[in-house]
C-alpha positions as CSV (number, residue, x, y, z in Angstrom):
1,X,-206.6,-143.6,54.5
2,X,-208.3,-141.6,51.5
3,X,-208.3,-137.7,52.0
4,X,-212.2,-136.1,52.7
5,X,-212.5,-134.8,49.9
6,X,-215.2,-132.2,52.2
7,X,-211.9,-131.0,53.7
8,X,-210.0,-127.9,52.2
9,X,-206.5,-128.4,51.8
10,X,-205.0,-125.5,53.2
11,X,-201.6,-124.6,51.1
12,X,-198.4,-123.2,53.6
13,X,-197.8,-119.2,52.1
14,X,-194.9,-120.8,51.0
15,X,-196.2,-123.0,48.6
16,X,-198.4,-119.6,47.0
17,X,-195.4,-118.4,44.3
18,X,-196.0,-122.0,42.9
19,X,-199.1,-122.2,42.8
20,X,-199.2,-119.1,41.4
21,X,-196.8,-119.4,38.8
22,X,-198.7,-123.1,37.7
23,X,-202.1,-120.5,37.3
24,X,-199.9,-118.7,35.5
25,X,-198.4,-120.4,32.8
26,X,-202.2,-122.7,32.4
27,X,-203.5,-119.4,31.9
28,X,-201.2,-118.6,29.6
29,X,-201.4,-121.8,27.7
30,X,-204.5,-122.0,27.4
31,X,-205.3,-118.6,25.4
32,X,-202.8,-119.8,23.3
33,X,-203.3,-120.9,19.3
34,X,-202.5,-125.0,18.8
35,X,-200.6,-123.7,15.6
36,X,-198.1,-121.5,18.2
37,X,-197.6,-124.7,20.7
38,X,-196.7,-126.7,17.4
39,X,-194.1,-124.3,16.5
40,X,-190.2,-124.3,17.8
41,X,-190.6,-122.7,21.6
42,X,-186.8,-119.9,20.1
43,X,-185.9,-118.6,17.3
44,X,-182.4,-119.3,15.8
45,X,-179.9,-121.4,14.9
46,X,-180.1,-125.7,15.2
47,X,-183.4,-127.4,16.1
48,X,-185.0,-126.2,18.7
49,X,-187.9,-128.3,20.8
50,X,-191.8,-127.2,19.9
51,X,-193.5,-125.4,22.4
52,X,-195.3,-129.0,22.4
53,X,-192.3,-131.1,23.2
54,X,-191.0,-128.7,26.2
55,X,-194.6,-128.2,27.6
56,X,-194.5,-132.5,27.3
57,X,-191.2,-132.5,29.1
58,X,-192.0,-129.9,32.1
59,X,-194.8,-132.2,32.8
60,X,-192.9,-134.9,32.9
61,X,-190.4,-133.0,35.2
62,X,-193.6,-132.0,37.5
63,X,-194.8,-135.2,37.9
64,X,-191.3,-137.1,38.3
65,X,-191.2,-134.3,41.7
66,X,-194.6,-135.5,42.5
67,X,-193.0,-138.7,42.5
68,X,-189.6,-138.0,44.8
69,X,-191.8,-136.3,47.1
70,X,-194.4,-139.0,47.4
71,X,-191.4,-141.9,47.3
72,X,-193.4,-143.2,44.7
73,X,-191.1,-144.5,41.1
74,X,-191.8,-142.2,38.3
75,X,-193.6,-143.3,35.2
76,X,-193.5,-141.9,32.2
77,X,-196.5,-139.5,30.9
78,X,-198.8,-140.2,28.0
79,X,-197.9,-137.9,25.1
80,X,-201.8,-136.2,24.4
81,X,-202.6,-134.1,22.0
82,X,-202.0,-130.5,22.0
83,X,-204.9,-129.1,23.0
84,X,-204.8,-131.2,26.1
85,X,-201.2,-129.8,27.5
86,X,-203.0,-127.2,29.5
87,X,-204.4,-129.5,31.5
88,X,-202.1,-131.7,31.8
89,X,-199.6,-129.4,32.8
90,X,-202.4,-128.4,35.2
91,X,-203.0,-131.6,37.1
92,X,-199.2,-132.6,37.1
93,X,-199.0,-129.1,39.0
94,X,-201.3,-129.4,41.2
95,X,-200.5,-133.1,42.5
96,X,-196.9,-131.8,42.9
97,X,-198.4,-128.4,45.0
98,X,-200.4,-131.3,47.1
99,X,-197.9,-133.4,47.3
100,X,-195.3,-130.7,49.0
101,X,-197.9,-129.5,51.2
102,X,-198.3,-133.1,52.4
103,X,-194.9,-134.3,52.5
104,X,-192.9,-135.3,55.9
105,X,-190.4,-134.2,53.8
106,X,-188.0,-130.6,55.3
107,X,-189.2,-127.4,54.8
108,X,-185.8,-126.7,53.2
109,X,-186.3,-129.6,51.0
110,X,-189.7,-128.9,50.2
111,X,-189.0,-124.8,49.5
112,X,-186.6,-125.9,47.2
113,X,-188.3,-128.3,45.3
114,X,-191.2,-125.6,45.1
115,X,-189.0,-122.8,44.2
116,X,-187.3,-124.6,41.5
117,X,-190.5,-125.9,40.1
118,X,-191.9,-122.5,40.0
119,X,-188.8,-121.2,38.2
120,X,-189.5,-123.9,35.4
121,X,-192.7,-122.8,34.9
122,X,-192.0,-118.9,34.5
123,X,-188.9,-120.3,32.4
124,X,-191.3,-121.7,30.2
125,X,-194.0,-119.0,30.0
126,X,-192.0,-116.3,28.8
127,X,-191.1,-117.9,25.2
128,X,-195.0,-118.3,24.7
């Protein structure tokens, strides 16, 4: 059966810090220059992942949840261009946020997979 898309999706109050922490860090990304997501997310010694290549990766991660939660296998995510990682981290978000609020899943289960998803997110903001 396909969802109404006329009907709201209420979110549980628990599912608000990750939501709010995926408006966050889109936000954030967003109103950031394509030269500063090209450049290594730390400072200091050895190689360290561009701000492109983590953002890519904690996608990935988002969507791989998505997955679990949704018993669906995970695939792997097209690598876009730069100025598309916004939204892509966007929609990944917000199919995992659906997906939790859906699931038959526990609520333990579910609050952690939430909590932990919004801890990547904040984990990744701060660098920017």
């Amino acid at each position: 059966m396909l969802d109404d898309p006329q009907v709201p999706l209420v979110l549980p109050e628990w599912l608000t810090p990750l939501n709010r922490e995926l408006e966050r860090t889109v936000d954030r990304l967003r109103g950031r220059s394509l030269s500063r997501l090209a450049r290594p997310l730390t400072d200091g010694p050895g190689p360290a992942p561009t701000a492109a290549e983590a953002l890519h990766r904690l996608a990935q991660h988002l969507a791989d949840e998505a997955a679990a939660v949704e018993g669906r296998t995970t695939r792997a995510l097209p690598w876009l261009d730069v100025h598309v990682l916004p939204d892509q981290v966007a929609v990944v978000g917000h199919d995992l946020v659906v997906a939790l609020a859906r699931s038959d899943q526990p609520d333990d289960a579910r609050r952690q997979r939430a909590a932990a998803a919004a801890a990547a997110l904040v984990a990744i903001r701060q660098p920017l």
